[in-house]
mmCIF file of the N, C-alpha and C atoms, coordinates in Angstrom:
data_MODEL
# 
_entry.id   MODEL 
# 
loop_
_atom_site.group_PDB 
_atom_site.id 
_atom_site.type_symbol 
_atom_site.label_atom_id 
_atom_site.label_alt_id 
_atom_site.label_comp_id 
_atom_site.label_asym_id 
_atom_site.label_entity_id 
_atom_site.label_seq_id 
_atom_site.pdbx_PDB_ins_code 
_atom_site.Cartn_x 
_atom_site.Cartn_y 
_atom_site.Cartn_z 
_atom_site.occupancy 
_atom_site.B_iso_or_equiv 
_atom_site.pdbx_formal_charge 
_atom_site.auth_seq_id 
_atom_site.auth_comp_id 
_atom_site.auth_asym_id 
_atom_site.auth_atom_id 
_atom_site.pdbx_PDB_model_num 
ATOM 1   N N  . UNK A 1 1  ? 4.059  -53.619 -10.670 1.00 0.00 ? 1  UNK A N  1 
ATOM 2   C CA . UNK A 1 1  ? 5.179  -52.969 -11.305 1.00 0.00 ? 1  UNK A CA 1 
ATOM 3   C C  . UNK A 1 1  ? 6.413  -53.862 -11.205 1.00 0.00 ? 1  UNK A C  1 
ATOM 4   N N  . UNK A 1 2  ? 7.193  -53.923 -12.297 1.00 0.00 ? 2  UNK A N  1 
ATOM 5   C CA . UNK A 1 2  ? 8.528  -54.539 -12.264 1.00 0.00 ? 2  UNK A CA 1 
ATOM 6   C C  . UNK A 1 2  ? 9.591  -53.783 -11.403 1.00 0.00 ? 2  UNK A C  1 
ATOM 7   N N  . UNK A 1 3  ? 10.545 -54.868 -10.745 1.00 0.00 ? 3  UNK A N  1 
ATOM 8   C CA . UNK A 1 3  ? 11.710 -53.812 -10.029 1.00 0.00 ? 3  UNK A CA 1 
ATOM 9   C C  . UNK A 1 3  ? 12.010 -52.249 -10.708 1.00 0.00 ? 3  UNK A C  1 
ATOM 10  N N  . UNK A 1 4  ? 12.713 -52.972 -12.232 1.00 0.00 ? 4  UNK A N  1 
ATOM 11  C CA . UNK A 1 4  ? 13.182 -51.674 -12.746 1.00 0.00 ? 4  UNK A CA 1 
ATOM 12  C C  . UNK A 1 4  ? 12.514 -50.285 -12.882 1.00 0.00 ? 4  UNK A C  1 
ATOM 13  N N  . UNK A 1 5  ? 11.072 -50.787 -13.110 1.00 0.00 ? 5  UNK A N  1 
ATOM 14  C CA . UNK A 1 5  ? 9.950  -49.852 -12.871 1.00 0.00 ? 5  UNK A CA 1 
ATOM 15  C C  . UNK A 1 5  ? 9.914  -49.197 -11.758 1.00 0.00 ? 5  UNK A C  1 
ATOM 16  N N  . UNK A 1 6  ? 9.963  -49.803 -10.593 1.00 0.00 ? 6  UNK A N  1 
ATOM 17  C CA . UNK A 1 6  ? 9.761  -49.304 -9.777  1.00 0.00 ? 6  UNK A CA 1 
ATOM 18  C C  . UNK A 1 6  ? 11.341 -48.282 -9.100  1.00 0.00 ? 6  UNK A C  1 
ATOM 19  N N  . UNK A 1 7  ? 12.101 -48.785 -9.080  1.00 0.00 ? 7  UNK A N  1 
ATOM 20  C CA . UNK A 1 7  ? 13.553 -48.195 -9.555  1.00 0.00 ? 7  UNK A CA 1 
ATOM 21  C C  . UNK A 1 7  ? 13.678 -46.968 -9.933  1.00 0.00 ? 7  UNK A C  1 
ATOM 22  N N  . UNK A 1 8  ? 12.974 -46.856 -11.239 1.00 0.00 ? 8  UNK A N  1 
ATOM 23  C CA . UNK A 1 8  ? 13.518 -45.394 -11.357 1.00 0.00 ? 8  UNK A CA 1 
ATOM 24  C C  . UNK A 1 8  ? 12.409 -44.433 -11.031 1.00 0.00 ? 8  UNK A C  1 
ATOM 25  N N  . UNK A 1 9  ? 11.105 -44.818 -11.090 1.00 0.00 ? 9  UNK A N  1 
ATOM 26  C CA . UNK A 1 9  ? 10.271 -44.119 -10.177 1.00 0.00 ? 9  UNK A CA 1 
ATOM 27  C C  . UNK A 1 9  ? 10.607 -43.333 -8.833  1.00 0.00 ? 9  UNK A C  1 
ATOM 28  N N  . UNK A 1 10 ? 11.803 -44.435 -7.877  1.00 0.00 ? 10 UNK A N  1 
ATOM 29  C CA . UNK A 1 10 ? 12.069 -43.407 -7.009  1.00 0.00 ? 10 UNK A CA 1 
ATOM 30  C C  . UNK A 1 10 ? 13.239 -42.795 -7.024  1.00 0.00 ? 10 UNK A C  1 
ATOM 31  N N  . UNK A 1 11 ? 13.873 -43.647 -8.467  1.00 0.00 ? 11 UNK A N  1 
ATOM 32  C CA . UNK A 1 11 ? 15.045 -42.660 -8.643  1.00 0.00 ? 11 UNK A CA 1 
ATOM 33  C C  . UNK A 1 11 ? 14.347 -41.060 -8.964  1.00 0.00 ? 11 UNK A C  1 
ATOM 34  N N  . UNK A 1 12 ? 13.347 -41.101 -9.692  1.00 0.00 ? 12 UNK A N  1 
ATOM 35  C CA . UNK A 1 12 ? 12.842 -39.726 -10.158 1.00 0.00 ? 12 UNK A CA 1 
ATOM 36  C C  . UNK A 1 12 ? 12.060 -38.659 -9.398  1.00 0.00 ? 12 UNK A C  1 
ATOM 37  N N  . UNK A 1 13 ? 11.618 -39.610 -7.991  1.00 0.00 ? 13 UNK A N  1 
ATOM 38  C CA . UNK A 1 13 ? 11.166 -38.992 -7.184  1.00 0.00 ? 13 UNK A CA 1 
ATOM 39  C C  . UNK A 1 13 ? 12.480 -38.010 -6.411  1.00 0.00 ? 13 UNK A C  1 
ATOM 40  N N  . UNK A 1 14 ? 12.587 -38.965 -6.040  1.00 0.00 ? 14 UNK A N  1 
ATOM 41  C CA . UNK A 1 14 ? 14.408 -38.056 -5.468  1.00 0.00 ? 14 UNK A CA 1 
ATOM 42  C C  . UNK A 1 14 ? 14.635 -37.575 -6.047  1.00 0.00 ? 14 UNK A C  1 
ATOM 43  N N  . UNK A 1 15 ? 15.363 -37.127 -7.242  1.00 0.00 ? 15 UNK A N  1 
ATOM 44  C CA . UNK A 1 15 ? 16.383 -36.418 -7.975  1.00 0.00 ? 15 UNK A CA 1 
ATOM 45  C C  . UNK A 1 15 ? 14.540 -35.123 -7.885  1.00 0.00 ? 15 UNK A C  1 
ATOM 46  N N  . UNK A 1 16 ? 13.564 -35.336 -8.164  1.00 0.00 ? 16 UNK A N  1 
ATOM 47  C CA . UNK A 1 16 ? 12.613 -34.109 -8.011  1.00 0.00 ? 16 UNK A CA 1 
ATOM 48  C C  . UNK A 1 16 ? 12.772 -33.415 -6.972  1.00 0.00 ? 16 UNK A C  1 
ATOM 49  N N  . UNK A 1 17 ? 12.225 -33.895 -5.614  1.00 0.00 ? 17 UNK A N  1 
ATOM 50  C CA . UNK A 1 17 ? 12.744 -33.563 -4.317  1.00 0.00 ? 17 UNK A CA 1 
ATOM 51  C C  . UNK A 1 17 ? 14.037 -32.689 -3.739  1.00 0.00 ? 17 UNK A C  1 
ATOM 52  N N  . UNK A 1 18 ? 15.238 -33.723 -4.891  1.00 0.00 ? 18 UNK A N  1 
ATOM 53  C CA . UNK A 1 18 ? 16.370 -32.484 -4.447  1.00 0.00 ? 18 UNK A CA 1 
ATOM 54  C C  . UNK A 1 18 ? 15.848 -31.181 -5.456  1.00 0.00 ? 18 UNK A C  1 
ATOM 55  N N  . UNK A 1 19 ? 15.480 -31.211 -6.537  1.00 0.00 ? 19 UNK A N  1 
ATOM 56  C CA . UNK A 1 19 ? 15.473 -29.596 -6.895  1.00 0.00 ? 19 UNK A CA 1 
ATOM 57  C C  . UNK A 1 19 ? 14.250 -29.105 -6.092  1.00 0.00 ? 19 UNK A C  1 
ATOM 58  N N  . UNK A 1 20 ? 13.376 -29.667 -5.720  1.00 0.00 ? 20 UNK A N  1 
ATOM 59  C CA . UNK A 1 20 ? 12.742 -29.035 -5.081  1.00 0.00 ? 20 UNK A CA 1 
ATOM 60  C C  . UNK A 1 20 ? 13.247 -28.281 -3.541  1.00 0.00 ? 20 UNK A C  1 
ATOM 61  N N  . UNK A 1 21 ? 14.091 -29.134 -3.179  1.00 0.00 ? 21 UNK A N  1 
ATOM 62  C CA . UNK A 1 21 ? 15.069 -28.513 -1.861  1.00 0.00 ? 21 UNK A CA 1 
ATOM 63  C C  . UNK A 1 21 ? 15.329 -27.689 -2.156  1.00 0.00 ? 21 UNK A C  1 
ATOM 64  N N  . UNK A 1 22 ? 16.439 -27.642 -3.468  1.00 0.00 ? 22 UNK A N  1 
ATOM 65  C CA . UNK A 1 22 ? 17.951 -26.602 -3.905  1.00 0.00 ? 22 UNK A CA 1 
ATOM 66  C C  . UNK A 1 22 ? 16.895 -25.649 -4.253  1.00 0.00 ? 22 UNK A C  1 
ATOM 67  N N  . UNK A 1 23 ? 15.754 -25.670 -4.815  1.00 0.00 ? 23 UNK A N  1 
ATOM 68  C CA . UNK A 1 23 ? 14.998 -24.331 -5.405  1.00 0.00 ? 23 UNK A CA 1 
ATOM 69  C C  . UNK A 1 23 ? 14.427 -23.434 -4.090  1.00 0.00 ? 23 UNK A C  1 
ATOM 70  N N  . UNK A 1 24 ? 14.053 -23.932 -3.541  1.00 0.00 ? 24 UNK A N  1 
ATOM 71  C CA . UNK A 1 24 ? 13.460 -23.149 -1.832  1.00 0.00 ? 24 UNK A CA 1 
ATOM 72  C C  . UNK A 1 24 ? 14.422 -23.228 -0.943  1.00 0.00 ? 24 UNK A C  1 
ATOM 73  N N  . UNK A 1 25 ? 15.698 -23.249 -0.666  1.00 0.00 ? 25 UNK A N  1 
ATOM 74  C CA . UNK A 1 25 ? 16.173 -23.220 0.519   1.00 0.00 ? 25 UNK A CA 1 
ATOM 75  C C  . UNK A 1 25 ? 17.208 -22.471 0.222   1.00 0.00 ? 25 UNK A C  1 
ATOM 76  N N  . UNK A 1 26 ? 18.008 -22.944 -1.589  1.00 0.00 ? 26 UNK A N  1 
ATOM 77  C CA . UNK A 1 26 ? 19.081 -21.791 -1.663  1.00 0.00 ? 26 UNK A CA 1 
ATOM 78  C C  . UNK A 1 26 ? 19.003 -21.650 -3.554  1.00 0.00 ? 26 UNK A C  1 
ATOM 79  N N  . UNK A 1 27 ? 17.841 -20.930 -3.441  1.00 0.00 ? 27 UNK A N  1 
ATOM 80  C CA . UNK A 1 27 ? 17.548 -20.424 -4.977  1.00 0.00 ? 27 UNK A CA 1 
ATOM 81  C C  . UNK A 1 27 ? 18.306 -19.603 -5.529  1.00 0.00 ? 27 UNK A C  1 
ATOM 82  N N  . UNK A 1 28 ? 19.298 -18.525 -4.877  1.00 0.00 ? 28 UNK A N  1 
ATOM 83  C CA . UNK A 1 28 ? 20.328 -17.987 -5.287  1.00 0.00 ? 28 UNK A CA 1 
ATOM 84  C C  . UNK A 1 28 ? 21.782 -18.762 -4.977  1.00 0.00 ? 28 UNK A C  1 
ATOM 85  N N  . UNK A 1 29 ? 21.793 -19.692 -4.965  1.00 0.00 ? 29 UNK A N  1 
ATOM 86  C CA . UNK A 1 29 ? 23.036 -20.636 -5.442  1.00 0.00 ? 29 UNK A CA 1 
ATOM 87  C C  . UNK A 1 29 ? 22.519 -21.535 -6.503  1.00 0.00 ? 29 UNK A C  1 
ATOM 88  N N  . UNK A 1 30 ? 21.416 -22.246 -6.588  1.00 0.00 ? 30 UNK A N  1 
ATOM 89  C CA . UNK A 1 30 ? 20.847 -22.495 -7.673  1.00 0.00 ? 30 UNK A CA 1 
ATOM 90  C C  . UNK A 1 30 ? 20.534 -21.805 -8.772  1.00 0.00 ? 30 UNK A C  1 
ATOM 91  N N  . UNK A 1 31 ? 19.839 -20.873 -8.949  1.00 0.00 ? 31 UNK A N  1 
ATOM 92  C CA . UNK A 1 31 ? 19.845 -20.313 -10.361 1.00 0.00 ? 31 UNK A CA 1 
ATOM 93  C C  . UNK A 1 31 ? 21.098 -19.158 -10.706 1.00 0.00 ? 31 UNK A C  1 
ATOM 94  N N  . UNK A 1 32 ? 22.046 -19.498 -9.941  1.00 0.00 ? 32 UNK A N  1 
ATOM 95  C CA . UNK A 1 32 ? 23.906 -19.125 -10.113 1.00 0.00 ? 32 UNK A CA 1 
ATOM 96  C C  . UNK A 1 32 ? 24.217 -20.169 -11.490 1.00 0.00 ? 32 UNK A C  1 
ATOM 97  N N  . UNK A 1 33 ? 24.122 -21.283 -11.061 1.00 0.00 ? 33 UNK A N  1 
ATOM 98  C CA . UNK A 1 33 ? 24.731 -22.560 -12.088 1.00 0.00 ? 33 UNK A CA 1 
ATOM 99  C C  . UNK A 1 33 ? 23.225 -22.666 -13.199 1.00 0.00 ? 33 UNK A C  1 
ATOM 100 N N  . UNK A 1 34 ? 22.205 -22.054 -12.829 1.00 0.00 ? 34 UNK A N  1 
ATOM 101 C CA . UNK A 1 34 ? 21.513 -22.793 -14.525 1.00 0.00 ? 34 UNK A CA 1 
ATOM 102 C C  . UNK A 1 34 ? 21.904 -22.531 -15.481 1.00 0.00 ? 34 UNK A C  1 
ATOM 103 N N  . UNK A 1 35 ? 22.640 -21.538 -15.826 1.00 0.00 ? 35 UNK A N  1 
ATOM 104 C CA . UNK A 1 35 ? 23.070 -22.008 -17.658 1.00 0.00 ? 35 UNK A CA 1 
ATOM 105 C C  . UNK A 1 35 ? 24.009 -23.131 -17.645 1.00 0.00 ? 35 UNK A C  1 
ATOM 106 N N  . UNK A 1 36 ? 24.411 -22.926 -16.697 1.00 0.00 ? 36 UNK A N  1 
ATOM 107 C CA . UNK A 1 36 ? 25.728 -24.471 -16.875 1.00 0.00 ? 36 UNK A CA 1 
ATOM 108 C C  . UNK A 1 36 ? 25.009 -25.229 -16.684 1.00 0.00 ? 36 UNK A C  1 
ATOM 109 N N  . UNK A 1 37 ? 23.881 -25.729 -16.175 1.00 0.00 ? 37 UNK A N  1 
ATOM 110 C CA . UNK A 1 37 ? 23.003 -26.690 -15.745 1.00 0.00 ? 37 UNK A CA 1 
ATOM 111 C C  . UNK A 1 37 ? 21.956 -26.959 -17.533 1.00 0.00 ? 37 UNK A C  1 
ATOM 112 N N  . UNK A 1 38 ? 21.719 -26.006 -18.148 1.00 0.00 ? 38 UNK A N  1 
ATOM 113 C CA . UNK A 1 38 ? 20.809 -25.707 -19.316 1.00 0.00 ? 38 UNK A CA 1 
ATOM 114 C C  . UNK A 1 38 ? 22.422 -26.243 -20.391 1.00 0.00 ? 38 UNK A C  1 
ATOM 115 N N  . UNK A 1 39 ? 23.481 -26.213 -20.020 1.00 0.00 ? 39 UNK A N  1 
ATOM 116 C CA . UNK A 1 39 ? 24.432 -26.410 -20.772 1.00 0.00 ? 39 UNK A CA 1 
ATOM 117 C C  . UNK A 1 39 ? 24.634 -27.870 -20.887 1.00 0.00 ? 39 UNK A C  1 
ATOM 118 N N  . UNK A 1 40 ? 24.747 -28.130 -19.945 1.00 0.00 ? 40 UNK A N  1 
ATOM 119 C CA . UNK A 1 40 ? 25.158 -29.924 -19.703 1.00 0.00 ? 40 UNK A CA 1 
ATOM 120 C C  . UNK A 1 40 ? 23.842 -30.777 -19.858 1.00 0.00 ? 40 UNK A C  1 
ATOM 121 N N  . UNK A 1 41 ? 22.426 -30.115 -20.031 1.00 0.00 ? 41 UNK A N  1 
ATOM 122 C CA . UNK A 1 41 ? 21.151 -30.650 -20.305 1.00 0.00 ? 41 UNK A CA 1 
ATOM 123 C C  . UNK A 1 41 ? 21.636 -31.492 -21.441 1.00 0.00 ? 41 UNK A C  1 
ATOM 124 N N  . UNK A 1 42 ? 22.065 -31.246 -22.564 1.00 0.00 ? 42 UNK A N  1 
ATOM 125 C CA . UNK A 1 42 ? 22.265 -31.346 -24.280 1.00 0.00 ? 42 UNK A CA 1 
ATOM 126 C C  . UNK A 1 42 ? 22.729 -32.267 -24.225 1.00 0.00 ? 42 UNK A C  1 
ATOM 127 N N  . UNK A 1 43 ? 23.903 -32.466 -23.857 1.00 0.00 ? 43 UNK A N  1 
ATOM 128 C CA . UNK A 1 43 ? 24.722 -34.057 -24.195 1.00 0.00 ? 43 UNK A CA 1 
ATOM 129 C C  . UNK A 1 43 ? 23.543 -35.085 -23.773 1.00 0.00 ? 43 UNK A C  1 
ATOM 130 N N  . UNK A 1 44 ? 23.587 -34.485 -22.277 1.00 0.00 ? 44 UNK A N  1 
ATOM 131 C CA . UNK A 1 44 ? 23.005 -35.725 -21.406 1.00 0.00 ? 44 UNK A CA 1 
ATOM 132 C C  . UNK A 1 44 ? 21.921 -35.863 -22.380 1.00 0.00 ? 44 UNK A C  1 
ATOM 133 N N  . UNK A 1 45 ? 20.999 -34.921 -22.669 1.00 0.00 ? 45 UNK A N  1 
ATOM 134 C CA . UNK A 1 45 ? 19.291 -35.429 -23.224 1.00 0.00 ? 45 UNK A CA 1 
ATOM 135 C C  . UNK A 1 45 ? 19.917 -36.640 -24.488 1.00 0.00 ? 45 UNK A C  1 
ATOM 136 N N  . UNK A 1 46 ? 20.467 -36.095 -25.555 1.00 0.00 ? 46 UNK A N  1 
ATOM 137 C CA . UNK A 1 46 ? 21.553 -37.247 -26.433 1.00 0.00 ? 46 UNK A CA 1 
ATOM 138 C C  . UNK A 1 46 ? 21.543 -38.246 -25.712 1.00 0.00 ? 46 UNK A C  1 
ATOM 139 N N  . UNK A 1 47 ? 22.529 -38.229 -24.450 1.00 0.00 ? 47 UNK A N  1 
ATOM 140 C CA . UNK A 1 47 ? 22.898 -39.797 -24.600 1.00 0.00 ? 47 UNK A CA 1 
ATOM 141 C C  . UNK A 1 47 ? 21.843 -40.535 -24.050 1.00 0.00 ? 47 UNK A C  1 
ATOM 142 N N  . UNK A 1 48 ? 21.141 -39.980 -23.324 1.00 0.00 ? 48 UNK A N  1 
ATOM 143 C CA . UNK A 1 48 ? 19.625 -41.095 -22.708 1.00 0.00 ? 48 UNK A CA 1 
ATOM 144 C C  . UNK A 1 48 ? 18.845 -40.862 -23.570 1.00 0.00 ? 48 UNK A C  1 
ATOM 145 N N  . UNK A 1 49 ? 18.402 -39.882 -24.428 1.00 0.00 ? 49 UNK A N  1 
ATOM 146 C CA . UNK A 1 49 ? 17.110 -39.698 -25.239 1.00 0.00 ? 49 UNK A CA 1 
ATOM 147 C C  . UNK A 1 49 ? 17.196 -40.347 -26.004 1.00 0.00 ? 49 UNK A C  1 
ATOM 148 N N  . UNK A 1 50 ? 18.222 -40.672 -26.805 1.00 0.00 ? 50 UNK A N  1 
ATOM 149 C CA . UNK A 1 50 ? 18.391 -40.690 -28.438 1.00 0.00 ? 50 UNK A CA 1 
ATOM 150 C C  . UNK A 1 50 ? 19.313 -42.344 -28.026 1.00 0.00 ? 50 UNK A C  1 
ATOM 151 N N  . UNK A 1 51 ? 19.438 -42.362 -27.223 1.00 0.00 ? 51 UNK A N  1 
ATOM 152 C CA . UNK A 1 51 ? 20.409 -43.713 -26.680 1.00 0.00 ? 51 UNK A CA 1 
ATOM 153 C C  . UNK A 1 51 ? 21.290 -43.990 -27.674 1.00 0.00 ? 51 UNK A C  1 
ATOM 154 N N  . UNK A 1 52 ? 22.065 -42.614 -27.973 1.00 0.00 ? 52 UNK A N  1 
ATOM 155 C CA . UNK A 1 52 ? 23.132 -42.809 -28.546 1.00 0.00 ? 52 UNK A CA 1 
ATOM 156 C C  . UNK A 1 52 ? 23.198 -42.695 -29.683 1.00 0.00 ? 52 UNK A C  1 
ATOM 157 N N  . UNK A 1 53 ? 21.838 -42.503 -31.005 1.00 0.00 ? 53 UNK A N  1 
ATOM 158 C CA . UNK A 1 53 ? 21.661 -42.601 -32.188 1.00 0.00 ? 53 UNK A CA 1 
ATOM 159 C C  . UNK A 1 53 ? 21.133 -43.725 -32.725 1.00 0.00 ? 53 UNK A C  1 
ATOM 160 N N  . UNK A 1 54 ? 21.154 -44.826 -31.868 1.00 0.00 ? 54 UNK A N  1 
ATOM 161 C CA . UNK A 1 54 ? 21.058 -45.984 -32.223 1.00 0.00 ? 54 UNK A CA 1 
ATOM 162 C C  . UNK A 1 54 ? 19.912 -46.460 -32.183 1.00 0.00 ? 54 UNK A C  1 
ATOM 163 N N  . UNK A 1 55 ? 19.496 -46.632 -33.832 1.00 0.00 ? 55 UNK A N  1 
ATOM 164 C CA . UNK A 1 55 ? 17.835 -46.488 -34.172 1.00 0.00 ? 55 UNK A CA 1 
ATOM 165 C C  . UNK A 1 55 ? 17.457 -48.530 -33.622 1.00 0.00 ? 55 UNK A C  1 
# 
């Protein structure tokens, strides 16, 4: 695997891990913020998905 490969692999492991924390330890402070969380999904999916429009 290349660095970058490998990079965000554990970037993605982590960022899993924390919801897996925030979901079992304090699921009622967590699913407090999911629509704001389901809210701010949108841009973000745009600007990494679509990388901006830029075919």
């Amino acid at each position: 695997m290349t660095r970058p490969a490998i990079l965000r692999t554990v970037v993605i492991t982590v960022v899993l891990l924390a919801i897996v924390y925030l979901l079992t330890r304090h699921a009622d402070h967590a699913l407090q913020y999911l629509p704001v969380l389901v809210i701010l999904a949108c841009p973000l999916m745009h600007i990494f998905m679509h990388r901006g429009h830029r075919h």
